[in-house]
N, CA, C and O atoms as CSV, one atom per row, in Angstrom:
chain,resi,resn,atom,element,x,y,z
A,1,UNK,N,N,0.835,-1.176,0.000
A,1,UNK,CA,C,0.000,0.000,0.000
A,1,UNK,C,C,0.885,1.246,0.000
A,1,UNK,O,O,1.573,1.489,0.992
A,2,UNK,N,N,0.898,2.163,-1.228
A,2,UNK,CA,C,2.150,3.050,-1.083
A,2,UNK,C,C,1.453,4.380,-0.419
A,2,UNK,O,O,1.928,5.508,-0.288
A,3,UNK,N,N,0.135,3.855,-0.036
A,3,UNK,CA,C,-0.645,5.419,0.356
A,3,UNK,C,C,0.458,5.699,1.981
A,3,UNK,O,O,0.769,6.827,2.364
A,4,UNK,N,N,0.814,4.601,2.590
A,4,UNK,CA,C,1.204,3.909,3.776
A,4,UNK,C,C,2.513,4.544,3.938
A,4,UNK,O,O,2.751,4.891,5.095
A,5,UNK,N,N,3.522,4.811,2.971
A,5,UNK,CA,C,4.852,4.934,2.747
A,5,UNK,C,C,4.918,6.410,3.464
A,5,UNK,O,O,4.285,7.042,2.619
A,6,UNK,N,N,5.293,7.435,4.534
A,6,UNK,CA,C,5.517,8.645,4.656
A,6,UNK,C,C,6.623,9.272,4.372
A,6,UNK,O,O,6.622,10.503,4.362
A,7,UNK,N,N,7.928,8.452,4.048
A,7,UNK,CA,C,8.893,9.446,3.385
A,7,UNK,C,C,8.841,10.172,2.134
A,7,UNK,O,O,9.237,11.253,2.570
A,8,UNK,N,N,8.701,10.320,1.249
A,8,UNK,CA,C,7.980,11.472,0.560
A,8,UNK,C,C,6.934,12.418,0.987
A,8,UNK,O,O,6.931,13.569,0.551
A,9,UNK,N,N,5.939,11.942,1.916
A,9,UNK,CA,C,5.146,13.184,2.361
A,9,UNK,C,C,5.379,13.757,3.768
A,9,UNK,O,O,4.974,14.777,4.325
A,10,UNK,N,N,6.065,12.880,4.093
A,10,UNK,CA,C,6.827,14.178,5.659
A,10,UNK,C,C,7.968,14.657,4.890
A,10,UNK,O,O,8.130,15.746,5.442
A,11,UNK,N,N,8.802,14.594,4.060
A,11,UNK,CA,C,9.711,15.790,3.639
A,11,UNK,C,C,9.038,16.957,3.254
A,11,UNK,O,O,9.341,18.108,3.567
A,12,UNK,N,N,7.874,16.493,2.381
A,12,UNK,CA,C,6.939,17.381,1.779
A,12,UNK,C,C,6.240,18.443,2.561
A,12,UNK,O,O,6.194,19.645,2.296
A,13,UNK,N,N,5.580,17.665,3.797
A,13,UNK,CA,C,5.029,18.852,5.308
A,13,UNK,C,C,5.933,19.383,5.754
A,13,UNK,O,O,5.722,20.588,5.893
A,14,UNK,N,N,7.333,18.914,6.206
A,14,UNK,CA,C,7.851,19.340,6.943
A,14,UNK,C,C,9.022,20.699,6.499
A,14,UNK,O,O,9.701,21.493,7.150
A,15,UNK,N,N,8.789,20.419,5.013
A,15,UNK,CA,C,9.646,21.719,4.087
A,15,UNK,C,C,8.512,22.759,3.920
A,15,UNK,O,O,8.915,23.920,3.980
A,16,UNK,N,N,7.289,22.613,3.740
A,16,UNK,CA,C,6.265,23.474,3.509
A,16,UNK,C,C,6.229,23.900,5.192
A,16,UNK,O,O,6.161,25.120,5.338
A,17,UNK,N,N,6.255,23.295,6.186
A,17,UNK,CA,C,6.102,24.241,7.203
A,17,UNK,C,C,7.279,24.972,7.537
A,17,UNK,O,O,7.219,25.797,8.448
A,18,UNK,N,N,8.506,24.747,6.823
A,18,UNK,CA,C,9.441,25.645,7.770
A,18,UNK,C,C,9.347,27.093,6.732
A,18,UNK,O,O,9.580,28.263,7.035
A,19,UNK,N,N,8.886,26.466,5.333
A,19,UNK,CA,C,8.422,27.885,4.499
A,19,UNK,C,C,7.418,28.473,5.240
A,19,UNK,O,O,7.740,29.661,5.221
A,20,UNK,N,N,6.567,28.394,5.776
A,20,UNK,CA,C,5.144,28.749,6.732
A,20,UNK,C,C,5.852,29.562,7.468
A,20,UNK,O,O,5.663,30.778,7.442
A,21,UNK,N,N,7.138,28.741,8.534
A,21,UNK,CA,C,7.439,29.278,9.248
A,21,UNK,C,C,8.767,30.452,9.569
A,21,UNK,O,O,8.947,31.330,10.414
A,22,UNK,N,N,9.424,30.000,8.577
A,22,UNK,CA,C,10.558,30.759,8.074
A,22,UNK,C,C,10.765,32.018,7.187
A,22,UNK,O,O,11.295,33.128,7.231
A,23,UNK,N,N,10.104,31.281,6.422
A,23,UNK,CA,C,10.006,32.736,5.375
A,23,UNK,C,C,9.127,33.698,5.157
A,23,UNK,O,O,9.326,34.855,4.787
A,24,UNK,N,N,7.841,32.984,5.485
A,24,UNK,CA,C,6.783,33.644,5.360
A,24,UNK,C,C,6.810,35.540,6.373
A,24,UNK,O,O,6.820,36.719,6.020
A,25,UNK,N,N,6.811,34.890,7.505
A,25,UNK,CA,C,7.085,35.774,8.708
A,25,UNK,C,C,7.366,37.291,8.232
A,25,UNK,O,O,6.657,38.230,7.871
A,26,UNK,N,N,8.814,37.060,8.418
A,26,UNK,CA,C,9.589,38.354,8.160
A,26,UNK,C,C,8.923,39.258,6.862
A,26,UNK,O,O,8.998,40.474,6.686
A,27,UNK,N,N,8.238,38.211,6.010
A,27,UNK,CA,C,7.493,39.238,4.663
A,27,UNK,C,C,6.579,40.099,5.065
A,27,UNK,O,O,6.326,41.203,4.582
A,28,UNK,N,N,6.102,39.578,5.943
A,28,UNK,CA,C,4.552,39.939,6.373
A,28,UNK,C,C,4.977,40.707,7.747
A,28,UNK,O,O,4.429,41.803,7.863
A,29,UNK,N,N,5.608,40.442,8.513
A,29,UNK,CA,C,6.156,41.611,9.212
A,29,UNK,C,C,6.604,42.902,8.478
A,29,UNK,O,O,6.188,43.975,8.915
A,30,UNK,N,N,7.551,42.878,7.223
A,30,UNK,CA,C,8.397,44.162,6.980
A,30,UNK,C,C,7.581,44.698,5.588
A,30,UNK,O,O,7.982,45.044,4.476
A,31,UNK,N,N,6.090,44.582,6.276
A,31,UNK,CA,C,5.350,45.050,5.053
A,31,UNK,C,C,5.072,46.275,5.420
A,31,UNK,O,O,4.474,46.346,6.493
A,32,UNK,N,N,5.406,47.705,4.658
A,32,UNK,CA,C,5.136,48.890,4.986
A,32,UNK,C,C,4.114,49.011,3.761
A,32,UNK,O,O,4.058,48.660,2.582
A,33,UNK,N,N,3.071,49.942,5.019
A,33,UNK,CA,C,1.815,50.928,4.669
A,33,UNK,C,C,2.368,51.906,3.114
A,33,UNK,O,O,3.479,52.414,2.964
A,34,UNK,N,N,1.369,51.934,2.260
A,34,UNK,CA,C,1.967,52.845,1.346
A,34,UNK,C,C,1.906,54.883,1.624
A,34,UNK,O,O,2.553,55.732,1.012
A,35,UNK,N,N,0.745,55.111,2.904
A,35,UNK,CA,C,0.579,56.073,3.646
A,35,UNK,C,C,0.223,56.166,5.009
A,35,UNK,O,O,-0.464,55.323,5.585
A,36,UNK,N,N,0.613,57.022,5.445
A,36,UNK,CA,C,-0.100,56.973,7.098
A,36,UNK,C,C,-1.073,57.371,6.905
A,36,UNK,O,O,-1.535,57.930,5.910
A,37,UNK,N,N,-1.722,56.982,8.372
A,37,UNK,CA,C,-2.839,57.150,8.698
A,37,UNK,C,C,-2.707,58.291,9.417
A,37,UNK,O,O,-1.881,58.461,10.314
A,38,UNK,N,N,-3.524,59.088,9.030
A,38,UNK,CA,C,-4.235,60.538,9.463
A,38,UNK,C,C,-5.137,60.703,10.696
A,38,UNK,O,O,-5.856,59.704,10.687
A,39,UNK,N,N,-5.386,61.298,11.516
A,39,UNK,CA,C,-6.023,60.992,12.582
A,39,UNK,C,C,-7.400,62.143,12.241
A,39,UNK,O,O,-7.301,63.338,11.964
A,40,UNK,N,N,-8.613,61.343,12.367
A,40,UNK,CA,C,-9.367,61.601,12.161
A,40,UNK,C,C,-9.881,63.237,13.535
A,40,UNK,O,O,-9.193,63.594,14.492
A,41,UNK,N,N,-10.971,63.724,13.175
A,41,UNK,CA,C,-11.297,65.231,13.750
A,41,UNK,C,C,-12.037,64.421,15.020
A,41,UNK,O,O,-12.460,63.277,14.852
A,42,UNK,N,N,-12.141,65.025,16.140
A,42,UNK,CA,C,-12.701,64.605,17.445
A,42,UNK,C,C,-14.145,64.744,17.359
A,42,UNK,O,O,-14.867,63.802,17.684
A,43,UNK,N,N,-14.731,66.099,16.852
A,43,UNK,CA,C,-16.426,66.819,17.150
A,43,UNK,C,C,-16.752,65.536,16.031
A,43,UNK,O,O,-16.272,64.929,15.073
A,44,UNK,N,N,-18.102,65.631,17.041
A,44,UNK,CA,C,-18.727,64.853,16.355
A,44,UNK,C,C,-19.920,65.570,14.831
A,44,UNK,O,O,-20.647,66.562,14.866
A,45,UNK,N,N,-19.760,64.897,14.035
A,45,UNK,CA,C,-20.609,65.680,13.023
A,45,UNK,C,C,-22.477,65.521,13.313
A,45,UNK,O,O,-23.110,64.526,13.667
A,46,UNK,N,N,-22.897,66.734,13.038
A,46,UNK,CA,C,-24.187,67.058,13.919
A,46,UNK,C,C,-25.023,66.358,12.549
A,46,UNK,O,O,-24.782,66.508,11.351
A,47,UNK,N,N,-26.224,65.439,13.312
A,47,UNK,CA,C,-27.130,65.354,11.463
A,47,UNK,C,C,-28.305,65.567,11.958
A,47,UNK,O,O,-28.667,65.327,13.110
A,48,UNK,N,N,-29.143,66.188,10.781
A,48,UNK,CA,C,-30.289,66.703,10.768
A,48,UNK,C,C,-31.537,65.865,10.987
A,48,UNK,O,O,-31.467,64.693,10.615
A,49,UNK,N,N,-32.479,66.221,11.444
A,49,UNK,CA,C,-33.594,64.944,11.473
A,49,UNK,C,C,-34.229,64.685,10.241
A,49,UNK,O,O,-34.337,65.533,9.354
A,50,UNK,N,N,-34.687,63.428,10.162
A,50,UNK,CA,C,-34.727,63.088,8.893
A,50,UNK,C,C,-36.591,62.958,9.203
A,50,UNK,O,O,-37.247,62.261,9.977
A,51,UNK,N,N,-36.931,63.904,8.268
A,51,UNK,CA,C,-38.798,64.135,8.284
A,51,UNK,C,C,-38.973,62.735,7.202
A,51,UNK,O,O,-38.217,62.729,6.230
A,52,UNK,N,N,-39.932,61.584,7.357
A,52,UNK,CA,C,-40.413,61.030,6.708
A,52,UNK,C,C,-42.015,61.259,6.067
A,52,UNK,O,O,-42.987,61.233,6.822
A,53,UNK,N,N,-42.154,61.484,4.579
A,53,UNK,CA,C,-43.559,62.213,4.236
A,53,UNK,C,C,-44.436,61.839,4.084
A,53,UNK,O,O,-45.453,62.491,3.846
A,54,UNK,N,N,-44.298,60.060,4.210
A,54,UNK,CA,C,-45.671,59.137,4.406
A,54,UNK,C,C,-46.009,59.082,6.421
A,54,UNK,O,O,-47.091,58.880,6.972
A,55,UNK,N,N,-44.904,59.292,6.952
A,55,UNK,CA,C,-45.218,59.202,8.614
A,55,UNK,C,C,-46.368,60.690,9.392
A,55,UNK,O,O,-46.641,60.696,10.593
């Protein structure tokens, strides 16, 4: 039964996880924003009441 055999598929997991774990990382850490973020105004914006013309 070669489904049975795991040397070919634990090299296979065990190289895909150290890519998971190795390389992946640092990409996705040293990913810079293409702008900052702006800090939005504090007041709150006032809204009008809204008349409904069937109510």
């Amino acid at each position: 039964m070669p489904q049975l055999n795991p040397s070919p598929w634990f090299a296979i997991l065990i190289f895909s996880w150290l890519v998971f774990l190795i390389v992946i990382p640092p990409k996705v850490v040293n990913h810079v924003f293409p702008y900052e973020p702006t800090a939005q105004s504090v007041e709150k914006p006032t809204h009008a009441p809204w008349h409904w013309p069937w109510y």
